[in-house]
Structure formats: C-alpha cells, structure tokens
N, C-alpha and C positions, 0 to 999 in steps of 0.2 A: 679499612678492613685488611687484616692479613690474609699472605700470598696462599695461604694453608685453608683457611675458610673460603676463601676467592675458589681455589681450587676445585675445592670440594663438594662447594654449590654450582660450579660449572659440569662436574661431572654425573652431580643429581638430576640435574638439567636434562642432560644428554640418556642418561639410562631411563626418565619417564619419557620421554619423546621415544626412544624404541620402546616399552613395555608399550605406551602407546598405539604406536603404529603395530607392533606386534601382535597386542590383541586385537584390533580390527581386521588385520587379515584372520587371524584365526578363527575368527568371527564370522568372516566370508567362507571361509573354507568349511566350516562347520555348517552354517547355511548351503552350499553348494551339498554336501553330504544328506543334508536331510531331504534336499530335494530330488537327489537321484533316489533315495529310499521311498518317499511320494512316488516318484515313475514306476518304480519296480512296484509296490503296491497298486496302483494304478493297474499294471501288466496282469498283475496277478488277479486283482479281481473282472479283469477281463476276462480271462483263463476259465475260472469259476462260474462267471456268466455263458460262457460258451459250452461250460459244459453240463451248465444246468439246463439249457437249449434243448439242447443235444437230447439229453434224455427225454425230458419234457414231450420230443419228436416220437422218441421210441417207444414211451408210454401211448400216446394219440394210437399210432399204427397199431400196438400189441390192443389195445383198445379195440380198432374196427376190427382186427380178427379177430378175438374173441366173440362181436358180437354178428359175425360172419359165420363162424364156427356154430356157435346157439343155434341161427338160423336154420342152417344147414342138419342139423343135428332133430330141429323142429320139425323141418321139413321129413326127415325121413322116417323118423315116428308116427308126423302124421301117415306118411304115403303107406306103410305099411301097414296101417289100420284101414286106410280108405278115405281116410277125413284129410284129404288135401286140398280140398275145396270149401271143407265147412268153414263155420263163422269161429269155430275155438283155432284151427289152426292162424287164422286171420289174427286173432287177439291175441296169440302166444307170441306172432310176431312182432306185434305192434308195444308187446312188454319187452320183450327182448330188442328193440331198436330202443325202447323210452331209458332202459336200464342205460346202455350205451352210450344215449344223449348223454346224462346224469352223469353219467363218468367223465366223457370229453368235457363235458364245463365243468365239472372241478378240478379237472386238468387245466384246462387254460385259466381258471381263476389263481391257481398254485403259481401257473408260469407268471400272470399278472404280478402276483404277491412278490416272487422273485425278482421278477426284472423291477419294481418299484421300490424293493433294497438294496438292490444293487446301485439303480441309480443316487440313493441315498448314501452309498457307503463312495462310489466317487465324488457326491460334492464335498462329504468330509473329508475325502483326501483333498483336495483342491484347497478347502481351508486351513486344513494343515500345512500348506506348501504356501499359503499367502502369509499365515502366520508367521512361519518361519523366515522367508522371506521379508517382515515388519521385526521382527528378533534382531535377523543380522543389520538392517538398518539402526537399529535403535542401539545394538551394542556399539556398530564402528562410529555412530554420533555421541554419544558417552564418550569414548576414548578421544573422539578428537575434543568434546569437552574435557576429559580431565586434563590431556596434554595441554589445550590452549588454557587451564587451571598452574599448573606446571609453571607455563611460561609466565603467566602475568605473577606468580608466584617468586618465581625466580628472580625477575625482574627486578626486585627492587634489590637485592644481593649482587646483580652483574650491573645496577647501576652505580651502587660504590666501588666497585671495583674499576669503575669508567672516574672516579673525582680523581682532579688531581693528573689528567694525560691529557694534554689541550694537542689536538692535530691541527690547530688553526686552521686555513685555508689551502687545502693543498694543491690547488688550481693557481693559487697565485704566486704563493711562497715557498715552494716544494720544502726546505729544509726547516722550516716554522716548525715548532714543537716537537721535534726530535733531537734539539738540542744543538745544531747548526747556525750558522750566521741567517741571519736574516738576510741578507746581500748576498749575490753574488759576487763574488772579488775572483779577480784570476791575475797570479801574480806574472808576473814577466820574469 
C-alpha cells in the first residue's frame, strides 16, 4: 500500500474515534440537559400542587362561612317572627348544614381528582427522566460500537501498512529490523 493511502486511512481512523467519543459525550450532555428539564418540571408541578391545596383550603373555609352566615341569617328570621324554637326553624337548619355538607365533598372529591393527577403527571416525569436517561446509554453504546466498527474496519488497511517492517525482537536484539548489525561490535 502507498505512503498516500497508509496516510489517509490512519487519519480516517483518527477523525471516527473523535466523531465517536464526541458524540457520546454529547450524548451525555444532552441527557444531563433533559434531566435538569425533568427536575424543573418536577418543581413546577409541585408549585401547581400547592397551590391547588392552597385554594382547595380557601374554598373549605369560605364554604363553612357561608354556611355559618345561612344559619345566622335563619336564625334571625326566625327570632323575629317568634319561631326560633319551632320545628321549621329546626329544618331550615338542617337544609342549610346538608347544602354545606354537599359542597365540602365536592370539594374534597375535586382536591382528590387533583392530587390523583398530579400524582400521575410526576410519574410521567420520572419516566421521561428514566427514558432519557436509556437514550444517552444507548447513543454512547452506538458510538463506542460504530468506533469499535471504525477500528476493526481500519484494521485491515493499518495492517498492510505493518507488511514488510519486521521489529524482530527488541528485547534481545535491539538494532534487529531497523536495519543495524545484528551484533554488537565495538571497535577499539
């Protein structure tokens, strides 16, 4: 093989071993990217959750005053007629606490509904982050396959470029195959 083609396929060599290693870190770094974007989603639907809470609370409360207020309201209708003993003031009450009831659980069936998608919307972050996380595995395994493809590719191009340069043994014979005596001689 010429010095030209030798050349050439040594430096093809060399440039898929970086494009290689190249895209494997980019690979990781892109992975590492997606998964601070997972945290911060993460954060945020936290955020979201808290302050679906949050209201959820405010509603409850403006709930029992309201149905505080009714009361009071029943109460003094009655007393001003007289009937704050009768059996209607009794039942006006007992509608006005049931109304109340009826609101506080569809309240807390709401908050249920939400925190049950919420919880569904973190494990799909999480699976997105395991995902990604099997991405960058499987890309930097690709690249160290196509480079170790590369090499064995190569290989047979830097193996004729090896016919033909014998190093013999250079534990025994240091100057063997570089075109030296075979002996050493030292003249006087």
């Amino acid at each position: 093989m010429d010095p030209i083609t030798g050349g050439l396929a040594v430096i093809g060599l060399g440039m898929s071993i970086f494009g290689g290693t190249s895209a494997a870190s980019e690979s990781r770094r892109q992975a590492q990217l997606q998964q601070q974007v997972a945290g911060q989603e993460t954060l945020l639907n936290a955020q979201r959750r808290q302050q679906m809470e949050m209201s959820n609370r405010r509603s409850q409360l403006e709930n029992v005053r309201n149905v505080q207020r009714a009361k009071a309201m029943g109460l003094v209708t009655a007393t001003s007629q007289g009937a704050q003993f009768g059996s209607g003031f009794e039942g006006g009450q007992a509608q006005i606490q049931g109304q109340g009831n009826y609101n506080a659980l569809g309240l807390s069936q709401a908050l249920q509904s939400g925190e049950t998608s919420f919880d569904i919307n973190d494990r799909i972050t999480n699976l997105r982050s395991q995902i990604t996380s099997s991405q960058s595995s499987q890309a930097t395994d690709q690249g160290l396959a196509s480079l170790g493809g590369s090499i064995f590719g190569a290989s047979t191009t830097l193996g004729k470029l090896g016919q033909g340069v014998s190093l013999g043994n250079p534990f025994s014979d240091p100057l063997s195959g570089f075109g030296g005596s075979s002996r050493w001689s030292i003249s006087g």
